[in-house]
VEXDREN-583801 format. One record per atom (N, C-alpha, C): residue in one letter; x, y, z. Coordinates in steps of 0.1 Angstrom, whole numbers, plus 5000, padded with zeros to 4 digits. Example, Ala and Ser with C-alpha at 12.3 -4.5 7.8 and 13.67 -1.06 7.14 Angstrom:
2
A513249435078
A512349555078
A513249675078
S512849785071
S513749895071
S512950005079
% end
This chain:
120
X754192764489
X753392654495
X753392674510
X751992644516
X751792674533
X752692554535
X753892614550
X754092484553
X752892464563
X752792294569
X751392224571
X751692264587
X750792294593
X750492304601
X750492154614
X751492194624
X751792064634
X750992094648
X749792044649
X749292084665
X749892004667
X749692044687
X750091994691
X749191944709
X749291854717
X748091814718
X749291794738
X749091874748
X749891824758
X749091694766
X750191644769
X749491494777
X750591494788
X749891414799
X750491374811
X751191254813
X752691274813
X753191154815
X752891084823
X752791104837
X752491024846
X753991014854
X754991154851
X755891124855
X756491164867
X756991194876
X757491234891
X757391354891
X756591474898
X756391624901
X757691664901
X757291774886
X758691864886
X758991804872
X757991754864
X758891704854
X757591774843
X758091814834
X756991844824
X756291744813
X755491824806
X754491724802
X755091694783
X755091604781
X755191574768
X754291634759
X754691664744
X753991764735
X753791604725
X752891594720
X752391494711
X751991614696
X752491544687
X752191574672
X750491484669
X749891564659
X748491504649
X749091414644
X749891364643
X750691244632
X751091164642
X751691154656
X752091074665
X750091024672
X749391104675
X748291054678
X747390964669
X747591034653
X746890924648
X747190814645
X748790794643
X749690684644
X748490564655
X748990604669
X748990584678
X746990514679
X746390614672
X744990554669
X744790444664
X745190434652
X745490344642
X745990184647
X746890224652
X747690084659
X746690014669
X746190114679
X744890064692
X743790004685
X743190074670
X741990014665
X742289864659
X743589834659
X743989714648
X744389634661
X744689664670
X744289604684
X743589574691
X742289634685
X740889594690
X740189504686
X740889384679
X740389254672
X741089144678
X739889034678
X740588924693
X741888864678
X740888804670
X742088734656
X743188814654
X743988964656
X745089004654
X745588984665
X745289064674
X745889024689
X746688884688
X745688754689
X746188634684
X747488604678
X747088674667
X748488664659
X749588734658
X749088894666
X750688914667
X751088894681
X750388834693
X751188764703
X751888634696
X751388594689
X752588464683
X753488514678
X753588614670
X754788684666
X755488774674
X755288774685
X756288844694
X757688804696
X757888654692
X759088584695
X759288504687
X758688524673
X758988364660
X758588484650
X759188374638
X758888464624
X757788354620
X756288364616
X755688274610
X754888274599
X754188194591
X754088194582
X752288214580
X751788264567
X749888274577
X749288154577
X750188004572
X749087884575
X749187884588
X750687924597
X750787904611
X749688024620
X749788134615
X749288184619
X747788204616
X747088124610
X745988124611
X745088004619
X746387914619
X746187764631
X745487864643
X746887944647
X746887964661
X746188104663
X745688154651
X744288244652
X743188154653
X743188054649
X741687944650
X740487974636
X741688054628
X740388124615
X740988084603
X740788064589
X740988064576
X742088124577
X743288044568
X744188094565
X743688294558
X742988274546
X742688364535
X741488514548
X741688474560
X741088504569
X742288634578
X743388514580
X744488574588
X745488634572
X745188644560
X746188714554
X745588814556
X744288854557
X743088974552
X743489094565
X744089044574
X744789094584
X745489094584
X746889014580
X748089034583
X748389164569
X747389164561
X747389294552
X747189464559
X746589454568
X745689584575
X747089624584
X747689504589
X748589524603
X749689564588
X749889504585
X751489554572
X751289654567
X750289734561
X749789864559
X749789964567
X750089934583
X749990014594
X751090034602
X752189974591
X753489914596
X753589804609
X753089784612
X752889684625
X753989524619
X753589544611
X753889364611
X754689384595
X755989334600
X756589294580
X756589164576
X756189144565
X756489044557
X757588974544
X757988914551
X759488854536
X758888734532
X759388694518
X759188604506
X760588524516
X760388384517
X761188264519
X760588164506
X760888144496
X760588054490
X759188094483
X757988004483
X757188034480
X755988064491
X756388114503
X755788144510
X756188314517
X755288364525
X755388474532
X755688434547
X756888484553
X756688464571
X756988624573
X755888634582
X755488774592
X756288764604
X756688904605
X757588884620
X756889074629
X756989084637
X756689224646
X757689334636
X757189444632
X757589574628
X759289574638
X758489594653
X759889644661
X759489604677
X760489614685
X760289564696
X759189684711
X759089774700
X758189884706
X756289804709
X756189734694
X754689674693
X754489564701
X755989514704
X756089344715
X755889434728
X756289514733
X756289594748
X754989634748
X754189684742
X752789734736
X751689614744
X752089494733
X751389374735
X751589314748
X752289304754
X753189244768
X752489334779
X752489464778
X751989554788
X750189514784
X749589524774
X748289534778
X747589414778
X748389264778
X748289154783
X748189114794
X749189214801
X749289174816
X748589274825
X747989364816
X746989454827
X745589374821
X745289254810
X744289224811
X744389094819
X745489024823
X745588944830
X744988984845
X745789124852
X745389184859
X743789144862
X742989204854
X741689264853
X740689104856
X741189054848
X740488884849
X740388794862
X741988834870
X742488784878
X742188854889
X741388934889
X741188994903
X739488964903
% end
């Protein structure tokens, strides 16, 4: 059996001269695709900035998305498939919390560069 083949893709840190450039995997970029396109919807954004700091439930999170509960599951499905967001059984309900504190730093940084953008 071929083993699979790993390109590999150099990118620029942006880090202090003298320092070399990071090697990126096909599997770390398309990761990385995946997560930005599930980011490019105002209703998830929404919801997982609420989940940055609470565990909630999708009647809550669909309040504070402003959409159909059966609206914000149809998403909180896409994001849990993408690992982004887990969901546990409490009873007879589901509460969603952030995958990891990588996707909260994610959200926090490109909040605050669109705060930036608005604000100038």
């Amino acid at each position: 059996m071929a083993a699979k083949r790993r390109e590999r893709t150099a990118v620029n840190t942006g880090e202090p001269a003298g320092r070399h450039t990071e090697e990126l995997s096909v599997e770390q970029v398309d990761a990385a695709v995946t997560a930005f396109g599930l980011l490019a919807d105002a209703t998830r954004v929404r919801m997982l900035w609420a989940l940055r700091d609470a565990e909630l439930d999708v009647a809550t999170l669909a309040d504070i998305a402003g959409c159909r509960p059966t609206v914000a599951s149809q998403h909180l499905a896409k994001l849990r498939l993408a690992g982004l967001v887990v969901g546990e059984r409490d009873g007879r309900r589901v509460v969603y919390r952030l995958q990891d504190a990588h996707l909260r730093a994610l959200l926090t940084e490109a909040l605050f560069h669109a705060d930036h953008q608005v604000s100038d």
